[in-house]
N, C-alpha and C positions, 0 to 999 in steps of 0.2 A: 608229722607236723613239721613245716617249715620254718625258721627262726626268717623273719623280714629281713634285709641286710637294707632295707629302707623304707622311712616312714615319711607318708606324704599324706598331709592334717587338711579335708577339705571344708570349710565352713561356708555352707551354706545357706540360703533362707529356702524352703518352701519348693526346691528344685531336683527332687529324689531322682525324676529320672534322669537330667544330666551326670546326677551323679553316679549313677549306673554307667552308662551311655564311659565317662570317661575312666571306671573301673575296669569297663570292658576290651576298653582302647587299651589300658596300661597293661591287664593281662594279657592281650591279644599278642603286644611287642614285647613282651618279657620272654611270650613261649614262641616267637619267630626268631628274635636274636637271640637268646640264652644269655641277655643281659638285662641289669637292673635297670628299670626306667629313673628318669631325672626328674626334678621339680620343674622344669622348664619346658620338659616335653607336655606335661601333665597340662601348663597352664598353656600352652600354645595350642591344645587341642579345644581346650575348653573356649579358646579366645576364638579360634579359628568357628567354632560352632556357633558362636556367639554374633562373630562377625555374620554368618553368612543371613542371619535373621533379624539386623542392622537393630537390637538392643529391643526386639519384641518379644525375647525369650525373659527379660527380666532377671537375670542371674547376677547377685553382686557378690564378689568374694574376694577372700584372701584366703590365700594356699601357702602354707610353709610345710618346708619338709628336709632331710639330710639324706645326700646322693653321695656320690662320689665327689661333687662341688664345695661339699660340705654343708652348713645349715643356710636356708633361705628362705626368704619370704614373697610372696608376688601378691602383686594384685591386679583384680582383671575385673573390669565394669561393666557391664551391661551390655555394648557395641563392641566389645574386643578387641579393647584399648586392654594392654596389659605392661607392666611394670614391676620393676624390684628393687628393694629398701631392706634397711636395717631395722624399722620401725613402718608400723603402716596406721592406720586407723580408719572405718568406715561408719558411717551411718548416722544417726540424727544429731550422735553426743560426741562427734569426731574429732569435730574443733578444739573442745577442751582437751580432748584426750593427749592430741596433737601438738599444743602446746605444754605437755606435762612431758614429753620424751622428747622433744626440742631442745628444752631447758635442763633436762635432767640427764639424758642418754650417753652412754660412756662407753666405747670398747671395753673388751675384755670384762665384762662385769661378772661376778658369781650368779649362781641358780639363785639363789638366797636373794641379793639388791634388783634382778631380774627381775622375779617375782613379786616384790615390793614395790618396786617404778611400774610394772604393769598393772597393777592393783589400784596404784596410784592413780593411774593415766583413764581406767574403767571407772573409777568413786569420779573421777572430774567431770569425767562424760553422763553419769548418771546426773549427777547432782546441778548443770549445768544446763540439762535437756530436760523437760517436762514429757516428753515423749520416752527416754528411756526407761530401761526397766530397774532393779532394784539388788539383785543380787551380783558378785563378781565371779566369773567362772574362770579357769585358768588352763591352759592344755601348753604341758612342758611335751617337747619332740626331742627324744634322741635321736642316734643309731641304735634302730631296732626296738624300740618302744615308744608308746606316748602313756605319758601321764597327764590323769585330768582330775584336775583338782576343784574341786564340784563348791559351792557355795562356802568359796574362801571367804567372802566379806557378805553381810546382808544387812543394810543398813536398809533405812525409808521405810521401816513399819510401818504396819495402819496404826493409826492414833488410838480409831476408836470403832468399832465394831458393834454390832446388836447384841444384845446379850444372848436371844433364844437363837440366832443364827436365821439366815432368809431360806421359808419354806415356799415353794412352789408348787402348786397343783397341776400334777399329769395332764391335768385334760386343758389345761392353758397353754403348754408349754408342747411344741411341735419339736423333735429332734428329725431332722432330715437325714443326718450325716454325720460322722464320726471320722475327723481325718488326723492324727496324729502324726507331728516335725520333728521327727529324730535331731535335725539341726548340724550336727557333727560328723562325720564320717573320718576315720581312716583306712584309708590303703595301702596296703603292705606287695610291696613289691621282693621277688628274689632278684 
């Protein structure tokens, strides 16, 4: 078994096989050069595929990971515009989130206030957007690990629920399809 010498965090929606598609890229040049791929190679492939299907592929993401650059974050839209920050945010509840790391973000912060301004920054976005969802998820990147810290915060419970719970009869109820979003991916590059 190989120890990664680099972890590269892809969050995606709904786009498994891009995310194959650019595993297969980063393993391809690991084992041509005999060197670690970067967070920037990672995201310029993703952009360049992106680009070439002018934002029909539908892929919105933020990619961080630690190379030999050290730790980073990018982000790359739909048409393969791509970009990198200290701080990023995407999707319905951004805005707020966006302005809680505006105001609050600090070099050199510990794991510890990191994780509490990110918490932060996800409770603002949730509770701001009607659209988002209710739970805070967390994914710390090192060198050589990621941690994911699964239902740090769950606030917006339901109020109120049925008591007997909702039954539905088989013969009403058609399942077509069963497709399950892993959502998260990492990449471990030697």
């Amino acid at each position: 078994m190989r120890l990664p010498s680099s972890e590269i965090l892809i969050l995606l929606t709904k786009k498994s096989l891009c995310i194959e598609m650019i595993k297969r890229d980063l393993e391809l040049h690991r084992l041509n050069t005999h060197s670690e791929s970067r967070v920037q190679m990672a995201a310029n492939r993703a952009a360049e595929h992106l680009f070439r299907y002018q934002g029909q592929v539908g892929l919105h993401a933020i990619m961080g990971g630690v190379d030999v650059k050290g730790p980073q974050l990018m982000e790359i839209s739909n048409d393969g515009n791509h970009y990198q920050g200290n701080f990023l945010t995407m999707g319905s509840g951004s805005l707020a989130a966006m302005g809680v790391f505006e105001s609050e973000y600090k070099e050199n912060m510990t794991e510890e206030e990191a994780v509490t301004l990110v918490t932060k920054a996800i409770e603002a976005g949730i509770y701001h957007d009607l659209g988002s969802g209710s739970n805070v998820d967390v994914s710390i990147i090192k060198k050589g690990k990621v941690d994911y810290l699964r239902n740090l915060k769950s606030d917006n419970k339901k109020m109120w629920s049925k008591p007997d719970g909702y039954k539905f009869h088989k013969d009403r109820v058609n399942v077509l399809a069963t497709y399950v979003d892993q959502g998260v991916l990492a990449v471990s590059n030697e």
